[in-house]
C-alpha positions, 0 to 999 in steps of 0.5 A: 526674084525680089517681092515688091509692093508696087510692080509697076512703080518700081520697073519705072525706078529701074529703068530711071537708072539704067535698067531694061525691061524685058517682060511685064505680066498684068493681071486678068489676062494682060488688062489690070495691074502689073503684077511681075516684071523682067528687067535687065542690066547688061547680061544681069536679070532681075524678076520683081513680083507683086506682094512684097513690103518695103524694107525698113531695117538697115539691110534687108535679105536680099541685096542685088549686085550689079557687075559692071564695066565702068563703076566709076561711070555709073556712079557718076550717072547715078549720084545725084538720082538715088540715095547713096547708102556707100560711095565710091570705095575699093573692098578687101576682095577686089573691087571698086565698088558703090551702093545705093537703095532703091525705092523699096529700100533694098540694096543695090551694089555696083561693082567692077574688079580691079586690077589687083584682084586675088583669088 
């Protein structure tokens, strides 16, 4: 679960780059504000709940990591949309991977492995 200010403008963020969305809960019994929401991608679920405040430090507590079949493929999709924080690059331990911020200033990492990946 990640704590965001605004519920409902972030699940539109989210689904801008790809995310589904399963669920969404309002206040006063379903008439006000959204206050949390399920999303998924692929097999992946992410909860976001109001109450939460943007980040501001290089990097926050919590950063998402989304596996992915075609890393190389998202990141294209994605480049030119979102804020960039690391591009395309392969790790130490096995991936390719790519990560951006979301609006609220988290991280998120795409990721995919590599061939050469070892235990």
């Amino acid at each position: 679960m990640i704590h965001v200010p605004d519920v409902a403008a972030t699940v539109e963020w989210y689904r801008g780059i790809g995310f589904d969305v399963l669920d969404v809960g309002r206040e006063n019994g379903g008439g006000g504000e959204v206050i949390w929401a399920l999303l998924a991608f692929g097999d992946g679920r992410v909860m976001l709940s109001a109450g939460g405040r943007p980040g501001d430090a290089q990097r926050r507590e919590v950063d998402l990591y989304v596996s992915v079949d075609d890393v190389e493929a998202v990141a294209r999709r994605l480049e030119k949309r979102v804020e960039v924080v690391e591009g395309l690059h392969d790790t130490f331990y096995g991936t390719r991977e790519f990560i951006i911020r979301d609006l609220n200033r988290f991280w998120i990492t795409f990721g995919q492995e590599t061939a050469g990946r070892t235990p």
